[in-house]
C-alpha positions in Angstrom: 122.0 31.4 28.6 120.4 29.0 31.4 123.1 28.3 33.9 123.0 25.2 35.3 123.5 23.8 38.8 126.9 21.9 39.6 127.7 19.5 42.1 131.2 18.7 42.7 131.6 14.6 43.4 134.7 12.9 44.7 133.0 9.5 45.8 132.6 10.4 49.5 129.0 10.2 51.4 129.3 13.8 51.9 129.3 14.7 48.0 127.0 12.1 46.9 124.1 14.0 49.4 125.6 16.8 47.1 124.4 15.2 44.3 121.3 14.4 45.6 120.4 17.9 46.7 121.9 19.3 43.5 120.0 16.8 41.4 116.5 17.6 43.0 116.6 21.5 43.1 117.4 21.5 39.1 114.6 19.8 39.3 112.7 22.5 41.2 113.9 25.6 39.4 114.1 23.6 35.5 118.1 23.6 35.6 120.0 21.3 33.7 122.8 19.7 36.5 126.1 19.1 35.6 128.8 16.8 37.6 132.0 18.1 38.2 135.1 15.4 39.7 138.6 16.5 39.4 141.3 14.0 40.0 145.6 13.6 40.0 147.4 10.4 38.8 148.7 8.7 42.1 151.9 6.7 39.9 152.5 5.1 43.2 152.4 1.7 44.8 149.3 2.6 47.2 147.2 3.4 44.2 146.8 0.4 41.5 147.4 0.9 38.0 148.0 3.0 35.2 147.0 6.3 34.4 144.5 5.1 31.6 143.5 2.2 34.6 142.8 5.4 37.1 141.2 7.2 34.6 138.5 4.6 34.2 138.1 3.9 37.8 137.6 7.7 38.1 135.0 7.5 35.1 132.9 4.0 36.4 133.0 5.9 40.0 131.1 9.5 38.6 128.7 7.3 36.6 127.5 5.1 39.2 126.7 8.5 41.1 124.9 10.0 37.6 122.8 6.7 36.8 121.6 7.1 40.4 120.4 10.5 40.3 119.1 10.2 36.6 117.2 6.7 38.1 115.7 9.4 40.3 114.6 12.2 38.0 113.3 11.2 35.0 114.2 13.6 32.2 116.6 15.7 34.4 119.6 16.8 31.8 122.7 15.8 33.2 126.4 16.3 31.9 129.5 15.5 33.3 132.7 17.1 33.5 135.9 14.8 34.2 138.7 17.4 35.1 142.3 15.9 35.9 144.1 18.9 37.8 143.5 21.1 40.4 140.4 20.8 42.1 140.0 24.0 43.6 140.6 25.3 40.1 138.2 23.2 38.7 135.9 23.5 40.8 135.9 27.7 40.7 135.5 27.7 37.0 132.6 25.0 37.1 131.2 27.6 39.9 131.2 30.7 37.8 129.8 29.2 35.3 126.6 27.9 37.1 123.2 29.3 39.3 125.0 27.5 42.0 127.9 25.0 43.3 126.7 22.5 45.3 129.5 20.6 47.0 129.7 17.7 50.3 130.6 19.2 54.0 131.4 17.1 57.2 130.9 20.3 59.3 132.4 20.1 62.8 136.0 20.5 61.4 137.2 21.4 57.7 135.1 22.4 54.8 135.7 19.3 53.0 133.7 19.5 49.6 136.0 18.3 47.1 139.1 17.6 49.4 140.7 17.9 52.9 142.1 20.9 53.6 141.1 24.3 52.5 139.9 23.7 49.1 136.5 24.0 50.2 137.0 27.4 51.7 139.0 28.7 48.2 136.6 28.1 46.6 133.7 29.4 48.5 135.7 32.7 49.3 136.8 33.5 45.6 133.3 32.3 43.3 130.9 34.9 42.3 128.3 32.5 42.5 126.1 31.1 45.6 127.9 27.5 46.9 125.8 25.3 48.9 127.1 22.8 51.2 125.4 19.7 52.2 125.9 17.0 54.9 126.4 13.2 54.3 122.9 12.9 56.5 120.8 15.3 54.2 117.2 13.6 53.0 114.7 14.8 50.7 112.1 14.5 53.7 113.7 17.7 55.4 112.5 19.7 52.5 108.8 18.8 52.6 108.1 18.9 56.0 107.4 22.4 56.5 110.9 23.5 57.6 111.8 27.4 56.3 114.7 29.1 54.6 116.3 30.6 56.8 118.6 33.4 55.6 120.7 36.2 57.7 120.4 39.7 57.6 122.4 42.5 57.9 123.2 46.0 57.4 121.0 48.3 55.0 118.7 47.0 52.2 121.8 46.3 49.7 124.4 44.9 52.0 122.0 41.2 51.9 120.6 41.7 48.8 121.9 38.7 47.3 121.1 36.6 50.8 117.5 37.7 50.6 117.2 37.1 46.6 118.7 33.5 47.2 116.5 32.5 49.9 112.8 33.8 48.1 113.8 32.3 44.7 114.9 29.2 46.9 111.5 29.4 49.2 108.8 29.9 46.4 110.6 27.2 44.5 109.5 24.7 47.4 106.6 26.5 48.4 108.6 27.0 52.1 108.7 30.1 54.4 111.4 32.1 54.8 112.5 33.3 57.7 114.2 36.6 58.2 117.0 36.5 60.8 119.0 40.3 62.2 120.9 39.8 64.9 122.2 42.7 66.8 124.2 43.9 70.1 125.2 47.3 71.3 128.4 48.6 70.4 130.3 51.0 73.1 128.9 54.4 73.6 131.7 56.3 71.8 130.7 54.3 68.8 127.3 56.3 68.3 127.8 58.9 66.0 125.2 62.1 66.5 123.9 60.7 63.4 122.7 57.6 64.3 122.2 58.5 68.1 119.1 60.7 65.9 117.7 57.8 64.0 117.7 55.7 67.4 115.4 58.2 69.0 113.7 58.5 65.7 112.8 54.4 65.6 112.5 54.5 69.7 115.4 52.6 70.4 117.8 50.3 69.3 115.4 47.1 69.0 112.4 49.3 67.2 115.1 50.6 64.9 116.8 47.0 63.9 113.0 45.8 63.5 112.6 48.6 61.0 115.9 48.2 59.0 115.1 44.7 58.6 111.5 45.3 57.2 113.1 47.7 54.9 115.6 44.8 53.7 112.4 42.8 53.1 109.9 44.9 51.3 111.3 44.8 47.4 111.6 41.3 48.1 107.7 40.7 49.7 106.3 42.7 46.6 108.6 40.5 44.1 107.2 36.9 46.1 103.9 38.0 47.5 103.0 34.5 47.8 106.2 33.7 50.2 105.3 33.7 54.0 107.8 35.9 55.9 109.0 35.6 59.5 110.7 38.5 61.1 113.1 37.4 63.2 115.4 40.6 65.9 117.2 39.3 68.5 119.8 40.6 70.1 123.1 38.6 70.5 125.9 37.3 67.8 124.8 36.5 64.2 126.5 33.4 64.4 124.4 32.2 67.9 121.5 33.6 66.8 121.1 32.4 63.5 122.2 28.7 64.8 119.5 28.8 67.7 116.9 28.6 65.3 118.7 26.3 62.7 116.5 23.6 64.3 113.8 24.9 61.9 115.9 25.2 58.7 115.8 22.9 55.8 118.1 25.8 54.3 120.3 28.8 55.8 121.8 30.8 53.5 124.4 33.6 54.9 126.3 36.6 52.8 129.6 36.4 52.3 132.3 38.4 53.3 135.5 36.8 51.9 139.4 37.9 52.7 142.9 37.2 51.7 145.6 36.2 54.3 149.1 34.9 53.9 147.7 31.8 53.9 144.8 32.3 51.1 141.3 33.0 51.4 139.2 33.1 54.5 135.7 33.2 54.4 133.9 35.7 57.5 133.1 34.0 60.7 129.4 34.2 60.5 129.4 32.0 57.2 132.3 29.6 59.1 130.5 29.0 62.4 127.6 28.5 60.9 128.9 25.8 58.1 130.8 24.1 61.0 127.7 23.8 63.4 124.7 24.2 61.4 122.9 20.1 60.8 120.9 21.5 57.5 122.1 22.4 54.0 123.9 26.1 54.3 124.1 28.2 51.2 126.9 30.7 51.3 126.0 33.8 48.9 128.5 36.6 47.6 127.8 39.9 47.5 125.8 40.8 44.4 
């Protein structure tokens, strides 16, 4: 079965550049798109009318958005889902049940894709499938002006697996670069094991040797897009600094996911959070495979 790609609308600026993106990579990679709004009954004086009244308020509201992005793509098949409940909820099953989630983001502050507080972050933190967050400011033009993908690496070959597949199928779909970031610092010398004290003479040193693990990462991935350009990118410093100094470039980043559970519910890892908060472009947050 074709999974499609979702984005979750709740009438702000933020979700309806969500739709937009949404609308125009099922377009790229032959996806049907599929609208997701989830909604309560407010029976209270600040909110007018009935629940059958709300309901069609909440109806005429999602198809204004879906006659605008149909208007645009001719074709395109679009569904909508209408979901009164939870919106976390809702919006985890419609994940796991697409390529991709695509919800709104104000960055600077709280992941905001459906509704204020952490919902965003839930949902992000416990999908199995990629969840792409897009700025109210996001315009087709960033796509086609020879911007790159750029997607963090990190670890051996498997641990960004599902980064790296992300960003090629996302780059030869627009015909874009990608750019391969590793980031790296040096840990205290107690933390060398004899081990890997061996493979950094081996490589020549720590740079030499983070230059070759990341061409590792990249080669099943070069043979299965020959005709995506690559950048390799090693710099030393944070993941989160170095991947939003060159952010300026992007017209994608896409970052693995580490998720944990607190007291207080699921936390994504810090490298997918600062870069959400601070990053202008579209970021792509990608679970493990």
């Amino acid at each position: 079965m074709t999974r499609p790609i979702t984005a979750g609308v709740d009438g702000s600026e933020e979700s309806l550049a969500a739709l937009a993106w949404a609308g125009r990579e099922a377009v790229r990679r032959g996806r049907a798109l599929r609208v997701v709004h989830a909604w309560r009954y407010e029976p209270h004086e600040a909110v007018q009318g009935d629940h059958e009244a709300q309901a069609r308020w909440v109806r005429d509201a999602v198809d204004a958005g879906v006659r605008t992005v149909s208007g645009r793509h001719a074709g395109l098949e679009v569904t909508t889902d209408i979901v009164e409940g939870d919106a976390a909820d809702a919006l985890a099953a419609a994940a796991d049940q697409s390529e991709m989630l695509v919800l709104g983001s104000r960055g600077h502050g709280r992941v905001v894709g459906f509704l204020l507080g952490s919902v965003g972050q839930q949902v992000i933190a416990g999908t199995s499938r990629p969840v792409v967050l897009v700025r109210s400011g996001d315009r087709a033009t960033g796509e086609v002006d020879g911007r790159e993908i750029v997607v963090g690496q990190e670890g051996d070959a498997q641990d960004s697996a599902a980064a790296l597949g992300f960003a090629f199928e996302t780059a030869a779909a627009r015909g874009a670069t990608v750019r391969a970031v590793r980031a790296w610092t040096l840990p205290p010398v107690f933390a060398y094991s004899p081990g890997s004290l061996k493979l950094l003479d081996e490589a020549g040193g720590p740079e030499p040797y983070q230059t070759k693990a990341l061409s590792e990462a990249l080669q099943p991935w070069r043979e299965r897009f020959p005709d995506v350009p690559v950048v390799e990118h090693v710099e030393m410093g944070s993941a989160g600094q170095v991947l939003l100094s060159v952010a300026g470039r992007a017209q994608l980043m896409v970052v693995g996911r580490r998720a944990r559970r607190t007291a207080v519910g699921a936390r994504i890892g810090s490298v997918a959070h600062g870069v959400l908060h601070h990053a202008a472009c579209p970021v792509a947050v990608v679970p493990p495979a």
